[in-house]
Phi, psi and omega in degrees: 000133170212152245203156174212104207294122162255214162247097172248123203304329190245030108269143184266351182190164219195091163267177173224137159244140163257145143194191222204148181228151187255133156080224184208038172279175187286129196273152184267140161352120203264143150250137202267131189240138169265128184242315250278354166270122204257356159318286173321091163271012172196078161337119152232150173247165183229159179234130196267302168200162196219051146084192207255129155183153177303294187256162163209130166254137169274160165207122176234118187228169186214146159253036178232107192283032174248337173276113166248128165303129166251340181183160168218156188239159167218119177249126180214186184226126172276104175349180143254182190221000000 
């Protein structure tokens, strides 16, 4: 995932949350990532891995109106079936 920094003079700290839904299941508990370095004006996290699935839907939210999402990257592998 990678993020891109502005300035706000009065913040101190920045989470991001992820989560993901299978299908058309019930989104999973988000993992919460700390941004809050504001030197870093252009975050990226890495995630190793988050299980098996067909379908997938994402959610990304921020409490920092200074973090804009820029890309996600995916790397996977296709079964055999």
């Amino acid at each position: 995932m990678k993020f891109r920094r502005g300035i706000l003079s009065d913040q101190t700290s920045a989470k991001v949350e992820l989560s993901y839904r299978d299908d058309t299941g019930e989104y999973q508990e988000p993992y919460r990532i700390d941004v809050s370095d504001a030197s870093d004006t252009d975050p990226v996290f890495r995630i190793r891995t988050l299980g098996t699935y067909r379908t997938r839907q994402w959610r990304i939210t921020s409490d920092s109106v200074a973090l804009s999402f820029v890309s996600l990257q995916e790397d996977y592998t296709v079964l055999d079936t």
